[in-house]
KOLVEXRO-592692 format. One record per residue (C-alpha): residue number from 1; x, y, z. Coordinates in Angstrom, 2 decimals. Layout:
% residues N
[NUM; [X; Y; Z]] ...
***
This chain:
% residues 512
[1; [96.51; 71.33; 121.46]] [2; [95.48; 71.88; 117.79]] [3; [91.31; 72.14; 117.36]] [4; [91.45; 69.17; 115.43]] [5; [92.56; 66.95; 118.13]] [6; [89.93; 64.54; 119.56]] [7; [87.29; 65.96; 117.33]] [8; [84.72; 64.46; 115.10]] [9; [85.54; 65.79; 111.15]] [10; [83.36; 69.17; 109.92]] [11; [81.41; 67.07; 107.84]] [12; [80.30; 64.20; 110.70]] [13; [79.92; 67.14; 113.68]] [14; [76.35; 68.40; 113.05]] [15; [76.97; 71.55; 115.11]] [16; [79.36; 72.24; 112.37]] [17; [76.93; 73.19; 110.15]] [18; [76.75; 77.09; 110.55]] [19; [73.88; 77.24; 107.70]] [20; [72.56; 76.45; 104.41]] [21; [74.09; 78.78; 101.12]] [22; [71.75; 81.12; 99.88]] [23; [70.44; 81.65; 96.51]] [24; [73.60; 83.74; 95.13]] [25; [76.29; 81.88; 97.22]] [26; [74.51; 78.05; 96.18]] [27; [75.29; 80.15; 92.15]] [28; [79.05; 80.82; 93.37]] [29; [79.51; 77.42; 95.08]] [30; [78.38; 74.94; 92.16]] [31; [79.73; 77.09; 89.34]] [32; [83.57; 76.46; 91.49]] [33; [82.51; 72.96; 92.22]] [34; [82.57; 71.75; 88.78]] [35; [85.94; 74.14; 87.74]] [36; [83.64; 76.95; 85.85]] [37; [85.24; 79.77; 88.06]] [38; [88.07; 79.48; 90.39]] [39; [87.78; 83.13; 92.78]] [40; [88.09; 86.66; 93.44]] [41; [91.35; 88.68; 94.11]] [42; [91.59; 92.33; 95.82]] [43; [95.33; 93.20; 95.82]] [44; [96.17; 96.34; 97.75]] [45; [100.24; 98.19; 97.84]] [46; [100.78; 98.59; 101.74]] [47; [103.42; 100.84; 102.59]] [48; [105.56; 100.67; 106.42]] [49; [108.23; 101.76; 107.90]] [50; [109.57; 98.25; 109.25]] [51; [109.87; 95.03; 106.96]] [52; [106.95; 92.54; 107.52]] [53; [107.60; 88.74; 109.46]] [54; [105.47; 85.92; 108.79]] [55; [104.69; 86.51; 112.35]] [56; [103.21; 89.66; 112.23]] [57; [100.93; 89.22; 108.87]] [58; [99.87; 85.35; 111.28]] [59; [98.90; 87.80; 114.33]] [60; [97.58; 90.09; 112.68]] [61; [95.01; 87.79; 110.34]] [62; [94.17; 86.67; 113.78]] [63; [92.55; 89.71; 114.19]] [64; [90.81; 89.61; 110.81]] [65; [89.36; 86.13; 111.67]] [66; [88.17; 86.99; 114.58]] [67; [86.35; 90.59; 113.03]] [68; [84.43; 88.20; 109.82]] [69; [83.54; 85.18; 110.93]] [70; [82.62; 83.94; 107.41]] [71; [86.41; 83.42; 106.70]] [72; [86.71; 80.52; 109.44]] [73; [83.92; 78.86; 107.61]] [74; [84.16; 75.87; 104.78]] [75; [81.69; 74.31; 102.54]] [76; [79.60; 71.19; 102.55]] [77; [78.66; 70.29; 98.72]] [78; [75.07; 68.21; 98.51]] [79; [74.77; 64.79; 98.10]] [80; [71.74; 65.35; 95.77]] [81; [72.81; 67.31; 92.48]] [82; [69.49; 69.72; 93.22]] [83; [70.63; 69.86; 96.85]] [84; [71.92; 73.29; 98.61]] [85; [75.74; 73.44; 100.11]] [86; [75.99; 74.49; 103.40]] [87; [78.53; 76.44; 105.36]] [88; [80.50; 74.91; 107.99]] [89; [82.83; 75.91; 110.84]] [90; [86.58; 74.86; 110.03]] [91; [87.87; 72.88; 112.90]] [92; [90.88; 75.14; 112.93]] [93; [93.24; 77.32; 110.78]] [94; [96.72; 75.76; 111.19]] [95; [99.09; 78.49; 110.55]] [96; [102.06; 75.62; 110.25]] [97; [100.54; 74.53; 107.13]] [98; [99.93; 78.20; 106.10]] [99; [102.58; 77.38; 102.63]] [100; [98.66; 75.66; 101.17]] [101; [97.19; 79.48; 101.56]] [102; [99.95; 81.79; 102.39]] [103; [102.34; 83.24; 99.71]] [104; [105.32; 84.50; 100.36]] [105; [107.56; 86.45; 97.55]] [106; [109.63; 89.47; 96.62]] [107; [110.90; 90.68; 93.44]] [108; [114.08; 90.87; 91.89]] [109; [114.35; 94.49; 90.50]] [110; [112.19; 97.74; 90.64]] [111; [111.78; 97.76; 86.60]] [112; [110.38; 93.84; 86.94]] [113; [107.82; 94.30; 89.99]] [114; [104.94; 95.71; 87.58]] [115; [105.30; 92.24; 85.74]] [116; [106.08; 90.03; 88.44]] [117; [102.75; 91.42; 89.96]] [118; [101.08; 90.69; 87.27]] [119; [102.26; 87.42; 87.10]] [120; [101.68; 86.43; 90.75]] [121; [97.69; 88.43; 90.46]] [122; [97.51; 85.31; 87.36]] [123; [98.75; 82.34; 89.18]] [124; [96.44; 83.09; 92.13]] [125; [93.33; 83.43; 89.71]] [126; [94.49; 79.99; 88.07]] [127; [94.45; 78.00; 91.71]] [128; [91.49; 76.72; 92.19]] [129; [89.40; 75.72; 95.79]] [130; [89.28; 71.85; 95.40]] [131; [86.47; 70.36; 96.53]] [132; [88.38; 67.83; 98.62]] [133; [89.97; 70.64; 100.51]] [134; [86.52; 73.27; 101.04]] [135; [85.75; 71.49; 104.41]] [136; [89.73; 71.52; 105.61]] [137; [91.60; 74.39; 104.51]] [138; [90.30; 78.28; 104.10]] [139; [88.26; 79.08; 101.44]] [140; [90.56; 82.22; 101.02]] [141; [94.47; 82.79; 100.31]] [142; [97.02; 85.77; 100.82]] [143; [100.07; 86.34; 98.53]] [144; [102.78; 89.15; 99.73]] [145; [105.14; 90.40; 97.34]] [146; [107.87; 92.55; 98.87]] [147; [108.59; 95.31; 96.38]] [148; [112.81; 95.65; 95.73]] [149; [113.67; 98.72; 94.74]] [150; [117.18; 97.91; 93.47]] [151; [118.48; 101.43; 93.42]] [152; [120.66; 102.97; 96.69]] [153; [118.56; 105.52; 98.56]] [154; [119.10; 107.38; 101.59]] [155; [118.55; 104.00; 103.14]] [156; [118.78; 100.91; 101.48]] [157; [117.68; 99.37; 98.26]] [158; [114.56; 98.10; 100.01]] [159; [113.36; 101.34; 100.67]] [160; [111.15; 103.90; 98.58]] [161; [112.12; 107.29; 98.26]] [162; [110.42; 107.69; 102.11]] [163; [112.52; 105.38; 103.49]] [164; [109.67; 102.54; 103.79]] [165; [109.30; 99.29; 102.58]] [166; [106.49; 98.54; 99.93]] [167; [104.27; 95.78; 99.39]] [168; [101.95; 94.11; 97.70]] [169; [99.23; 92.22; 99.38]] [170; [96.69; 89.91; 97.34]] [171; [93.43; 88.44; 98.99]] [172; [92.15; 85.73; 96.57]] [173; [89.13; 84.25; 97.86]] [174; [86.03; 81.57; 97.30]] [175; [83.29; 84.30; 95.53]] [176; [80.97; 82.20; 98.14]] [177; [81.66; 84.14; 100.62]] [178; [81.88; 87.17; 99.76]] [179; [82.01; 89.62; 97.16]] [180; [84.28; 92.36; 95.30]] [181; [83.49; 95.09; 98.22]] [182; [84.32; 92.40; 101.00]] [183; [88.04; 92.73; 99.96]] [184; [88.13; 96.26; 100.46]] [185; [86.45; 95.21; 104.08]] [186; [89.50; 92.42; 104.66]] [187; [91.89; 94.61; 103.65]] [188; [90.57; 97.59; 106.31]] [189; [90.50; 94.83; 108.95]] [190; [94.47; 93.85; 107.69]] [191; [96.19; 97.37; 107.84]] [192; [94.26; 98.33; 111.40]] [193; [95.79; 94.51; 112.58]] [194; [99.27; 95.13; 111.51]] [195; [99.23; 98.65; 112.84]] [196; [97.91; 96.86; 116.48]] [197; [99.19; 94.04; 116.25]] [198; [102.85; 95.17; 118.07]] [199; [105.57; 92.47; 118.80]] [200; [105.25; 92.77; 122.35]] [201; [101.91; 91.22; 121.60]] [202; [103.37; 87.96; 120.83]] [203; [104.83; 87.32; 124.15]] [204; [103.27; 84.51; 125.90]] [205; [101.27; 83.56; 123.24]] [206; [100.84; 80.62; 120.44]] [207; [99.77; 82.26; 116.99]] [208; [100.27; 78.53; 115.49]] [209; [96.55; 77.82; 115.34]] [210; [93.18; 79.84; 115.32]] [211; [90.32; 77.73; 116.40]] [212; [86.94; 79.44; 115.43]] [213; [84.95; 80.10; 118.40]] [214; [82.06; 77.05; 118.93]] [215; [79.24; 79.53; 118.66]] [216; [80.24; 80.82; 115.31]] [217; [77.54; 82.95; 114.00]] [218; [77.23; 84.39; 109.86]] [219; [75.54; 87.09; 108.49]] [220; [72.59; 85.45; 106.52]] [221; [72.47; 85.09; 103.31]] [222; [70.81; 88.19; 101.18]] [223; [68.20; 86.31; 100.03]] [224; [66.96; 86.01; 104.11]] [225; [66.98; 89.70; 104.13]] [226; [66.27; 90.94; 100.92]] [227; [62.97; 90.22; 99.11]] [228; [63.49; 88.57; 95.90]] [229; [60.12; 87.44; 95.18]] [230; [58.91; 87.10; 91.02]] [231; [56.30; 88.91; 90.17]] [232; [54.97; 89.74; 86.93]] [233; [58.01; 91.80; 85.68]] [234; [60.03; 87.96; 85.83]] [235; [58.35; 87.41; 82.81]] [236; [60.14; 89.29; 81.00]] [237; [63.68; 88.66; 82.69]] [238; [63.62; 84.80; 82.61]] [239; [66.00; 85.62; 79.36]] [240; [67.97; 87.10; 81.65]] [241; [70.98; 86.28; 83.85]] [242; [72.96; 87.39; 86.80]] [243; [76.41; 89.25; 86.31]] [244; [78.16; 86.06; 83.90]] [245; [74.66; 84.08; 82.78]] [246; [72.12; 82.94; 84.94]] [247; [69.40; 81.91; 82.03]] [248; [69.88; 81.76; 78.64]] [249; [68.32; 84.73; 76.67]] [250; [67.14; 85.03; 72.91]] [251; [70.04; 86.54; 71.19]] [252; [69.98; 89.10; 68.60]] [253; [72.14; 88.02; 65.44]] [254; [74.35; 91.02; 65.33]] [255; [75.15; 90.03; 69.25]] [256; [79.19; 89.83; 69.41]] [257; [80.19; 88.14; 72.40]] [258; [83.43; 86.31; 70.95]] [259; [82.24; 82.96; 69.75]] [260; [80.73; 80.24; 72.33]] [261; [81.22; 78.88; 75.71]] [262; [84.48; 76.41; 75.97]] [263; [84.16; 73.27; 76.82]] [264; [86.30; 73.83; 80.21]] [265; [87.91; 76.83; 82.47]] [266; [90.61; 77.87; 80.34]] [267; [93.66; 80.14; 82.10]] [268; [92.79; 83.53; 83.19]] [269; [94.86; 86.23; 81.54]] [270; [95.02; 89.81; 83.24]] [271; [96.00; 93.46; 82.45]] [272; [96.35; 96.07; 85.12]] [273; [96.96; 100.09; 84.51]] [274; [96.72; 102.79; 86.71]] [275; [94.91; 106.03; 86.21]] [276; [97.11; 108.61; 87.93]] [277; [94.67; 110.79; 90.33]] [278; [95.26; 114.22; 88.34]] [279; [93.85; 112.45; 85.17]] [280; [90.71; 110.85; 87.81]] [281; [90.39; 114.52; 89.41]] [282; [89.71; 115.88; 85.87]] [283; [87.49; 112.76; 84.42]] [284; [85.22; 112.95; 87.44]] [285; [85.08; 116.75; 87.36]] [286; [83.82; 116.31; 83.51]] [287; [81.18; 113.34; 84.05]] [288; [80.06; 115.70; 87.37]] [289; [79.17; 118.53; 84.33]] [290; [77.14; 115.90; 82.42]] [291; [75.70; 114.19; 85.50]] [292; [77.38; 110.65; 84.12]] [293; [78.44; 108.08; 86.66]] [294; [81.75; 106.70; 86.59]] [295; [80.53; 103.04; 86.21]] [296; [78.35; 104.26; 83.60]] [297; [81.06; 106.06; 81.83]] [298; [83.08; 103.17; 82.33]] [299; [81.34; 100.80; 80.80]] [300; [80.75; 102.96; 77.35]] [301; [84.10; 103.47; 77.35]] [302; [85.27; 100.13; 77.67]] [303; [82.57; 99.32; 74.34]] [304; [84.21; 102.57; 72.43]] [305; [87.50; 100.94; 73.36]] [306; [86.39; 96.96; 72.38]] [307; [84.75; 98.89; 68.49]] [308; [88.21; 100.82; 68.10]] [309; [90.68; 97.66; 68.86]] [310; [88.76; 95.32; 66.63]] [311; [88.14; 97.50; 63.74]] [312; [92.24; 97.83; 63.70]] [313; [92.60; 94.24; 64.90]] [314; [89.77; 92.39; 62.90]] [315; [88.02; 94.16; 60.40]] [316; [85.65; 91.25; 58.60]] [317; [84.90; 90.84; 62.75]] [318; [84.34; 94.42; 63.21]] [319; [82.31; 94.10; 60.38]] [320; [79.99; 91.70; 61.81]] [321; [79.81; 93.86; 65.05]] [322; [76.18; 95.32; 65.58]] [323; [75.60; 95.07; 69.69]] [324; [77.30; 94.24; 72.57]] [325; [75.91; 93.07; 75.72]] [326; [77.17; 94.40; 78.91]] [327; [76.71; 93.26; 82.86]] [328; [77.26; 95.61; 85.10]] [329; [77.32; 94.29; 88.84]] [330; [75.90; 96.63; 91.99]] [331; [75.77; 96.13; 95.52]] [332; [72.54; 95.73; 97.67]] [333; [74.47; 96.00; 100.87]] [334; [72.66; 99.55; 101.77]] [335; [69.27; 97.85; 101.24]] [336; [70.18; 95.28; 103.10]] [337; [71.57; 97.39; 106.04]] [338; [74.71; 96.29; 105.99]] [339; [77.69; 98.84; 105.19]] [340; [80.94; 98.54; 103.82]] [341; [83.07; 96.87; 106.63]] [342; [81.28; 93.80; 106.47]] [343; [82.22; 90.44; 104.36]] [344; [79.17; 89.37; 102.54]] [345; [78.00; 88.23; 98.99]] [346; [75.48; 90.77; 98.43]] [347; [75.47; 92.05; 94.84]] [348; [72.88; 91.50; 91.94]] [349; [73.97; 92.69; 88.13]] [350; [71.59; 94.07; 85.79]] [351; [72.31; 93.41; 81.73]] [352; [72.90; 96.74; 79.23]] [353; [72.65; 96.67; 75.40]] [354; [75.00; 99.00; 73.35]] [355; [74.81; 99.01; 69.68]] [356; [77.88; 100.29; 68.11]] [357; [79.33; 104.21; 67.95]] [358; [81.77; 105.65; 66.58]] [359; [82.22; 108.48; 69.30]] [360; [82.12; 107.96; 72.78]] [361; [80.87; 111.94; 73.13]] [362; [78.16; 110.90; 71.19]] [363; [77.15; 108.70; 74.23]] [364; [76.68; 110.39; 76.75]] [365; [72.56; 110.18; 76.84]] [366; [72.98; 106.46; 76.95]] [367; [75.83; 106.94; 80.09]] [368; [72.81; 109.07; 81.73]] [369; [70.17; 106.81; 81.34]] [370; [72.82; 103.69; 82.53]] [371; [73.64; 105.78; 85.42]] [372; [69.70; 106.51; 86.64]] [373; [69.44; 102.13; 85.92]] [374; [72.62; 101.28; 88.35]] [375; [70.73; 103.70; 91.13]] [376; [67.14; 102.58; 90.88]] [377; [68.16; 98.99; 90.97]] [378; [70.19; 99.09; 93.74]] [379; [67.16; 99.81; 95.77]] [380; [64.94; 97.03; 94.19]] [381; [65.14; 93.58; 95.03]] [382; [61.98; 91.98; 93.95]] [383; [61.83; 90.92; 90.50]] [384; [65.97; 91.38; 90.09]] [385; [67.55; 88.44; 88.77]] [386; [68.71; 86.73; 91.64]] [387; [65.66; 85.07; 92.45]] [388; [65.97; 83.33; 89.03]] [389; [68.56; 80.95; 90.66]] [390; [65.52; 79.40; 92.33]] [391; [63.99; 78.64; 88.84]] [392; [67.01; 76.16; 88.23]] [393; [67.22; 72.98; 89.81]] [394; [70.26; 71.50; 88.65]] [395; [72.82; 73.98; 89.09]] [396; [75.76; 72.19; 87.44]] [397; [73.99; 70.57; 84.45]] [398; [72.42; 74.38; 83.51]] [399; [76.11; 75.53; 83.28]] [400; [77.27; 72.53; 81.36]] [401; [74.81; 72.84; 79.06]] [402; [76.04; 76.50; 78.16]] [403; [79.01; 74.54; 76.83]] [404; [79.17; 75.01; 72.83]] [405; [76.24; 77.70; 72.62]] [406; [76.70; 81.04; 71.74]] [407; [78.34; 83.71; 75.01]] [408; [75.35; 85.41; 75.65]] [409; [77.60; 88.33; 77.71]] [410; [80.37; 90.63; 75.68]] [411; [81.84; 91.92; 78.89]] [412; [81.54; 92.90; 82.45]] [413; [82.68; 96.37; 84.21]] [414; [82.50; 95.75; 88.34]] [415; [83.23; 98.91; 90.45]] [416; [84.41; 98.83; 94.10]] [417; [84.39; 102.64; 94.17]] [418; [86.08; 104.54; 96.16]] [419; [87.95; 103.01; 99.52]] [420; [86.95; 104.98; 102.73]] [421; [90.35; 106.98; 103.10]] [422; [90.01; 106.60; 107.03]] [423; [90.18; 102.76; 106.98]] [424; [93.23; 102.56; 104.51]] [425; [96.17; 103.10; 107.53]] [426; [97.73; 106.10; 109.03]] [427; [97.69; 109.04; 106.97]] [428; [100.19; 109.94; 105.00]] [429; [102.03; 112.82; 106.33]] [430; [103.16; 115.93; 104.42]] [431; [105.50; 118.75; 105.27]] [432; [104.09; 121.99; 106.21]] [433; [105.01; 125.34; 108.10]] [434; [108.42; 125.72; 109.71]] [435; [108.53; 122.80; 112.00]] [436; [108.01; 119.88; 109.11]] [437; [110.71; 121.42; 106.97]] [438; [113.15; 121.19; 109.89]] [439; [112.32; 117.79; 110.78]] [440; [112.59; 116.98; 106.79]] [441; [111.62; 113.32; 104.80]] [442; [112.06; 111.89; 108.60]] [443; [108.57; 113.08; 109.64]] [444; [107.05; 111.17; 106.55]] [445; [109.32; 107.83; 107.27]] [446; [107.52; 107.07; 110.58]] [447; [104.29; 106.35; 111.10]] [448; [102.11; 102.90; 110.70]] [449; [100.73; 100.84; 108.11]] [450; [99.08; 102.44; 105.26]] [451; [97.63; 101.22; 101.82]] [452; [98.43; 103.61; 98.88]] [453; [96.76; 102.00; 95.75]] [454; [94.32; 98.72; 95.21]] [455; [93.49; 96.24; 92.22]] [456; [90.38; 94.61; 91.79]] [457; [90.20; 91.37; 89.52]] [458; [88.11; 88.13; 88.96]] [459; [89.21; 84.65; 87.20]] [460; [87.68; 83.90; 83.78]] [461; [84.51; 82.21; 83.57]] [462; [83.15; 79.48; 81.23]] [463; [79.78; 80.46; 80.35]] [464; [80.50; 84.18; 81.86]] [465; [81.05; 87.28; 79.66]] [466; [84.09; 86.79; 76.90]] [467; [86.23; 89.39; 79.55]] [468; [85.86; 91.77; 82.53]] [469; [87.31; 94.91; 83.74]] [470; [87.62; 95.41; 87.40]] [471; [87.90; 98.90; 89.24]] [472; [89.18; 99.99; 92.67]] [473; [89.81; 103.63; 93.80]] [474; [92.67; 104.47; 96.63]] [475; [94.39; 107.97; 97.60]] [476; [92.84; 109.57; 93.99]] [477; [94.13; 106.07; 91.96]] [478; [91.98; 104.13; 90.12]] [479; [93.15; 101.08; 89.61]] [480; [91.58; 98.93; 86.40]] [481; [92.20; 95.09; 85.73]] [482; [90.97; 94.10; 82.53]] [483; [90.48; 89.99; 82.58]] [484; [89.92; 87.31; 80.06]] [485; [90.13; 83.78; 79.53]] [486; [93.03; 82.12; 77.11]] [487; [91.80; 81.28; 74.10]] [488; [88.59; 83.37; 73.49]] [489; [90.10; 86.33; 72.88]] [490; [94.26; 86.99; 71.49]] [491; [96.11; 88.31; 74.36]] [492; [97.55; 91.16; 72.26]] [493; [94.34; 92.51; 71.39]] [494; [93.25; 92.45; 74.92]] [495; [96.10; 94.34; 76.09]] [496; [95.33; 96.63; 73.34]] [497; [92.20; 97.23; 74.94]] [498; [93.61; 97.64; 78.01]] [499; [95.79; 100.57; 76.25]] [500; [93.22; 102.03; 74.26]] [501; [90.62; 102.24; 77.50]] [502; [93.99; 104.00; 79.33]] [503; [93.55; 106.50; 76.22]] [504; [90.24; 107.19; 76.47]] [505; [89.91; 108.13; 79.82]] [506; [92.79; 110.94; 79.56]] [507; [91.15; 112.05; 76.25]] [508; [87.72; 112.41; 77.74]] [509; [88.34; 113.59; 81.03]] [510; [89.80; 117.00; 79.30]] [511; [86.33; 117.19; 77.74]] [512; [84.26; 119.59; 79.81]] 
***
């Protein structure tokens, strides 16, 4: 019998109500409600030795509901426009209906999978979580692309070079509930369910329906555990805003931020590349000399690469160009005790000026400076920006007022890091000593579940910064997805960035 049988709806059945949002996720929830932001995606390239069923990916999320309880949960908007949402517990994930958050595909040739990711990573960050559906369907999706390699092998044409089949699997989810680093978590839950998750496990069973246990319990929200009190440093931040504008600030004129807020969520646009590890090894090894962090170096060299495509792409806007304005998100999940396993929104942002350069080598006291911000604020809670949310009481009209100002944020540069290489699969096997070599490519074919390589990406935002770039670290690849919204910036010159940041890390990483 399906959970929903006989039972009152989410929204009538008071012990349905799990708890109220917090501070952040009451920011994420309104900002959706009214179609300013649609989600989150964390994509990762699974590798395996046998092709995947619907029925295996069903059992195995199974296991992945059951490990976060925060993805059986839905949301209860307020009544009152100053009101807080609330989570709820779904009735039940129906698994029959899984076509509304379960995408199946596979593409047509090896040369057209790069672009036919791309294109599915887009579509996903242009659906939207109606607010008709947040107390009835999961506030999350997952899209699997099977990779065709088109070319005979020592297999098939379905194979890789190991003789397993490659995938792509995208979690796209309500930023609500959790945040960038709770993808990576979903996705270590994933590859450990499909490795356990055996077909002799299905016998006897009915996978058709998951019905969230009655005493459903979630994390609280950060604001419970971490102390964002204002003191008297808030004076000085209520210009401020978190990660894609919290409160409007007093803008400098020679801010360039590309023009003002739309009047509505226009399509998100995406460009993914893929730093290859030998070019990571030696880019880390040179910001290690010049005690840099890779965020920080990240975020000057997206600015070098922003000055560099506009003077070539714009040069009466170039012109014009004094400052940017930078957000650069952080986690708070080690001050708030929880590690990196867990789904949770737990991240604050904190807001960098750069005035233009013309060498990024030139930079490097400003990458030093960003690098001792992002580790001191980490640790601090109390006077960070979050607790501004509580200084705004109608959530909805403060964004809809940002409509036809001036973007107060240039871009934003959001690291995951690097993904704990024991919770990515089994390990990939290599050939060594006599024994491998006689046992040959077989050795590598067998095996589990693995995850070689991840992207990281967020939809556009209307009053948010005018684009993003994204970063997530597997096996020694960093993966980067730089976003932006149709419209506020021309798609070529974006993927020029998207080029010219590609350039700049090779360039400076052979800069000891």
């Amino acid at each position: 019998m399906s959970a929903t049988d006989g039972e009152a709806s989410p929204a009538a059945e008071s012990s349905a109500v799990l708890r109220q949002a917090g501070l952040l996720e009451k920011f994420h929830v309104i900002r959706s409600s009214i179609s300013f932001y649609n989600n989150v995606i964390v994509s990762a390239s699974y590798s395996s030795p046998s092709p995947l069923s619907p029925e295996h990916l069903v059992r195995a999320l199974h296991s992945v509901l059951s490990t976060h309880p925060i993805l059986s949960a839905g949301i209860q908007l307020p009544e009152e426009k100053t009101g807080t949402p609330s989570f709820i517990r779904l009735p039940s994930i129906d698994f029959t209906k899984s076509q509304k958050f379960i995408i199946w595909e596979a593409s047509s040739t090896s040369s057209g999978h790069a672009n036919e990711y791309k294109k599915l990573l887009s579509r996903l960050h242009n659906i939207p979580f109606p607010n008709e559906e947040l107390t009835t369907l999961p506030l999350w999706k997952v899209a699997v692309l099977k990779r065709s390699y088109n070319t005979p092998t020592a297999h098939d044409s379905e194979t890789n070079s190991e003789g397993r089949i490659d995938y792509e699997i995208a979690f796209a989810f309500h930023h609500a509930i959790a945040d960038g680093l709770s993808g990576a978590a979903f996705h270590y839950s994933l590859v450990s369910a499909l490795n356990n998750a055996s077909e002799a496990s299905s016998v006897g069973s009915n996978w058709d329906v998951y019905t969230p246990p009655k005493d459903l319990e979630l994390l609280p929200p950060m604001d419970e555990v971490l102390d964002f009190g204002m003191g008297l440093k808030t004076a000085g931040k209520v210009a401020g805003f978190l990660g894609k504008s919290i409160l409007p600030s007093f803008l400098h004129k020679s801010l360039w931020a590309a023009g003002k807020v739309p009047d509505k969520l226009y399509p998100t646009k995406i460009e993914p590349l893929i730093v290859e590890p030998y070019v990571l090894e030696r880019l880390t090894k040179t910001l290690k000399t010049k005690k840099v962090g890779l965020t920080a170096f990240l975020t000057y060299a997206t600015a070098q690469s922003l000055f560099s495509v506009m003077k070539d792409w714009n040069k009466d806007e170039f012109a014009k160009m004094k400052n940017v304005k930078v957000s650069v998100p952080m986690s708070y999940r080690k001050t708030a005790g929880w590690d990196y396993t867990v789904m949770a929104d737990c991240v604050g942002a904190i807001n960098w000026d750069i005035g233009k350069f013309k060498e990024l080598e030139g930079e490097v006291s400003g990458m030093k400076k960003l690098t001792a911000e992002l580790r001191k604020e980490c640790m601090v809670t109390r006077d960070s920006e979050v607790g501004l949310i509580a200084l705004v009481g109608d959530l909805a009209g403060f964004f809809k007022g940002q409509v036809g100002k001036e973007r107060e944020l240039t871009f934003e540069v959001s690291n995951l890091g690097v993904w704990d290489a024991g919770k990515i699969g089994d390990e990939k096997k290599k050939e060594d000593g006599d024994k491998d070599a006689k046992e040959g490519s077989s050795k590598i074919a067998k095996g589990g579940w693995r995850i070689e390589e991840a992207l990281f990406s967020q939809s556009a935002s209307v009053s948010g910064p005018a684009f993003s770039v994204n970063v997530a670290t597997v096996n020694g690849k960093m993966g980067i997805v730089v976003q932006w919204m149709e419209g506020v910036i021309e798609d070529a010159m974006m993927e020029a960035l998207a080029k010219s940041l590609g350039n700049c890390l090779s360039a400076f990483s052979s800069k000891a």
